[in-house]
C-alpha positions as CSV (number, residue, x, y, z in Angstrom):
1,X,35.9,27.0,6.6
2,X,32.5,26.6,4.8
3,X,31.4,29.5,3.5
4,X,27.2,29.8,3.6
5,X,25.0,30.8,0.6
6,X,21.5,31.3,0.3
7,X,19.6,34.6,-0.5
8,X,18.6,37.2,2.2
9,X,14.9,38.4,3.1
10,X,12.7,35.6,1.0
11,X,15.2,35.8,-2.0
12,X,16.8,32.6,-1.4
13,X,17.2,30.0,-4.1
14,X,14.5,27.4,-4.4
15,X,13.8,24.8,-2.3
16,X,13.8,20.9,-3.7
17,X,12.4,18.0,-1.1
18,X,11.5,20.3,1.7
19,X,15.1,22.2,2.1
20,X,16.7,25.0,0.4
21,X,19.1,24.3,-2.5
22,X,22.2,25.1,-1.9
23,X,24.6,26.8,-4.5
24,X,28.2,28.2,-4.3
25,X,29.8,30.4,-1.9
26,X,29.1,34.4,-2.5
27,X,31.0,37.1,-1.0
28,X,28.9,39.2,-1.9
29,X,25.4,38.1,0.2
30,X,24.8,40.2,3.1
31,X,22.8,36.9,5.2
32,X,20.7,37.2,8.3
33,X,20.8,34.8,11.8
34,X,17.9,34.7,14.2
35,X,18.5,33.2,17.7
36,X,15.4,32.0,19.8
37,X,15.3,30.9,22.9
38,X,11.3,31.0,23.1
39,X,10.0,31.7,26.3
40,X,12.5,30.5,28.3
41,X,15.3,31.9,30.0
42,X,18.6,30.2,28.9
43,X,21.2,33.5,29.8
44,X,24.1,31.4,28.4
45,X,22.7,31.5,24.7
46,X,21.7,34.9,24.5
47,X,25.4,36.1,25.7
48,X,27.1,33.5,23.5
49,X,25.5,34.9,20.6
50,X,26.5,38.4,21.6
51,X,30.1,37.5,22.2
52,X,33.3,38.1,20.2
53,X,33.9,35.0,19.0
54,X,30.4,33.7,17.7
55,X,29.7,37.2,15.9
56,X,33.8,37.0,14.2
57,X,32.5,33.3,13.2
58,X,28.8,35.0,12.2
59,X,30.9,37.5,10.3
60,X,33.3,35.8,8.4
61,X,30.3,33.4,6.9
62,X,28.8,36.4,5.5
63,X,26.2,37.0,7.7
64,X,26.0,41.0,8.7
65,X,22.4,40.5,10.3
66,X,21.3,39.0,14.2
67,X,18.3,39.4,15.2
68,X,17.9,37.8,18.8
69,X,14.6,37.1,20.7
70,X,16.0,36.5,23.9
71,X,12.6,35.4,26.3
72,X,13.4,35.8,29.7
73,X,17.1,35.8,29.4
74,X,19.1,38.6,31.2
75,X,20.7,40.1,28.0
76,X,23.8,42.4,28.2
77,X,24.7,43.8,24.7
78,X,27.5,46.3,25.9
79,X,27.6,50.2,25.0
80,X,26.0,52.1,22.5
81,X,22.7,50.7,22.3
82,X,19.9,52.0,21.0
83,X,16.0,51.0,22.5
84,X,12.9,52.1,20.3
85,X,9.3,52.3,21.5
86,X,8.8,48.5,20.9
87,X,12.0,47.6,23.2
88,X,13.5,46.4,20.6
89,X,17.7,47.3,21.1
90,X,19.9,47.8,18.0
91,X,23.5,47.7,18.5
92,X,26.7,46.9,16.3
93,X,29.4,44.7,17.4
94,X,32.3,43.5,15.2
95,X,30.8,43.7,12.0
96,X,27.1,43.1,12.6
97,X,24.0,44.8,13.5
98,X,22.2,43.4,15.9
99,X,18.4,43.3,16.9
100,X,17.7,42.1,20.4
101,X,13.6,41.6,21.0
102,X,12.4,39.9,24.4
103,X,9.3,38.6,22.4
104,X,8.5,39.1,19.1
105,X,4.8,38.6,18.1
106,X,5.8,36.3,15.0
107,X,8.5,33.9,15.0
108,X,7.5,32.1,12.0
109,X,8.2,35.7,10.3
110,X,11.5,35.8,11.9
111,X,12.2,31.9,10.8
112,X,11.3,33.6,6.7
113,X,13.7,35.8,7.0
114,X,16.9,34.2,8.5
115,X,19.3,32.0,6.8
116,X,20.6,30.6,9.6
117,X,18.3,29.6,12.9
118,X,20.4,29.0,16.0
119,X,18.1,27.8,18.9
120,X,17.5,26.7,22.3
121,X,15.9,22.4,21.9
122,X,12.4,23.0,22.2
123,X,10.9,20.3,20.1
124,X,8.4,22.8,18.5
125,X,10.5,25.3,17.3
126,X,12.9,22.4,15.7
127,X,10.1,21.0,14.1
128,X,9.3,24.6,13.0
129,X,12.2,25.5,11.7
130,X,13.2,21.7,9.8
131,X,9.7,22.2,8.6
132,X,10.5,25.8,6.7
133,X,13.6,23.7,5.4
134,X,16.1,26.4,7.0
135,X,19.4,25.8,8.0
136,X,19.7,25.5,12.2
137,X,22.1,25.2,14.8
138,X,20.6,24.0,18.0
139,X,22.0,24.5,21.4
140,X,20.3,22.1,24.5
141,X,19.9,24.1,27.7
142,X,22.3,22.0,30.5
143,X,19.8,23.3,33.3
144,X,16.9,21.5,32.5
145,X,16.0,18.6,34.3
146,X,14.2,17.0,31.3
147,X,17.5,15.9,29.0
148,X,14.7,14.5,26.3
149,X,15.5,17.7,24.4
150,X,18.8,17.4,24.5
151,X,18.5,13.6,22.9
152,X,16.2,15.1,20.0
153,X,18.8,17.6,19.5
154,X,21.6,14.5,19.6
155,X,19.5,12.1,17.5
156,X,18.7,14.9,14.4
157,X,21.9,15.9,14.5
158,X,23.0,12.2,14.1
159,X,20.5,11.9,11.1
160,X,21.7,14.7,9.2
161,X,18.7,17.1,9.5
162,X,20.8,19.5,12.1
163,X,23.6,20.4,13.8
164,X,23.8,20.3,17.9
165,X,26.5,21.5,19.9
166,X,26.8,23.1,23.6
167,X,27.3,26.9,24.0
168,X,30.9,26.4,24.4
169,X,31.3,24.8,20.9
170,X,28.7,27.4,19.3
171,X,31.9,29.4,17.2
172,X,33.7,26.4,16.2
173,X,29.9,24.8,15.1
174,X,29.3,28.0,12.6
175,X,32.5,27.9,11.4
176,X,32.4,24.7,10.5
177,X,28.9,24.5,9.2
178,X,28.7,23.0,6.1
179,X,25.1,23.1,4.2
180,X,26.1,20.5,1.4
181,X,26.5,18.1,4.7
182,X,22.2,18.7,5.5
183,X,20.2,15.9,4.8
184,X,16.7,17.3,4.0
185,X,14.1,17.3,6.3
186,X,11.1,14.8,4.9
187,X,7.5,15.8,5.1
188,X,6.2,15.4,8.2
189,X,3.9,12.5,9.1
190,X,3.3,12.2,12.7
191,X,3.7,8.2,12.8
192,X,6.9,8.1,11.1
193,X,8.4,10.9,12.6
194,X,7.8,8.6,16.0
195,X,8.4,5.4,15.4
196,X,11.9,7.5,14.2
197,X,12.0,8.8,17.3
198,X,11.1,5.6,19.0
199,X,14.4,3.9,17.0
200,X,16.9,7.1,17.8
201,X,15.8,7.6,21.2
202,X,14.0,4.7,23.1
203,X,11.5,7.0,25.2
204,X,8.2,7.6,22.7
């Protein structure tokens, strides 16, 4: 088991090439994960996050913070959950608080904050979030039609820059996520990034 480091809430070490440096393991940081699904509804991602097994696995790399924006998804977070006036639910389950939002009016604020991004295969947010050089997890929705998010998932993940699993394989996946194993995202320039795509994929 890989245990995560970074710094929590925009104290995290500094960043070299366009990712964060990574240093050695710390019990001691109390990290944060942010799930987004966008504006979709992907109802197997929001409760996978929630369950047992991913939130042990969440746990046990030191993260004590989720924060979920779960779009349209039908959310169940179990008993003893608290809504405020800006339907936002708080609730703890095995070890960490959670923070379930249906929309939140900045995810790029959310994206500063977390340490670890797990995420539905829009190519925007994974963009986004390679961009911000954070570490993500990215999990392709199996009812789409379109499976062209799926192979940007596949081929990133194949380059390094990610990891991509199903929902199934989510616990396993953050268990055995290893940071020292990220290649760094490079800076972005749209005609490299898809003649890349062109190489990895065969459909730009």
């Amino acid at each position: 088991m890989h245990i995560l480091t970074g710094q929590h809430l925009g104290t995290r070490p500094p960043k070299v090439a366009g990712i964060t440096a990574l240093g050695k393991a710390d019990h001691s940081l109390c990290m944060l994960a942010f799930t987004t699904v966008g504006s979709t509804k992907f109802d197997a991602l929001v409760q996978a996050v929630l369950s047992k097994p991913v939130l042990t696995a969440l746990r046990l790399q030191g993260y004590t913070t989720l924060v979920v924006q779960s779009g349209n998804s039908v959310v169940d977070a179990g008993a003893s959950t608290t809504t405020n006036a800006e339907d936002m639910t708080k609730v703890q389950k095995d070890g960490v608080e959670i923070e379930i939002w249906k929309f939140k009016p900045s995810l790029e604020t959310e994206y500063d904050r977390a340490d670890l991004v797990i995420s539905h295969a829009g190519s925007g947010t994974i963009l986004e979030v390679l961009r911000l050089g954070k570490w993500l997890i990215v999990v392709p929705n199996p009812t789409l039609l379109d499976n062209h998010q799926e192979d940007l998932a596949s081929s990133l993940n194949t380059l390094g820059h990610l990891k991509a699993c199903t929902v199934d394989d989510l616990p396993q996946t953050i268990e055995d996520f290893d940071p020292s194993a990220i290649e760094p995202f490079p800076p972005f320039d749209g005609g490299k990034f898809s003649r890349l795509l062109e190489e990895e994929m065969g459909f730009l």
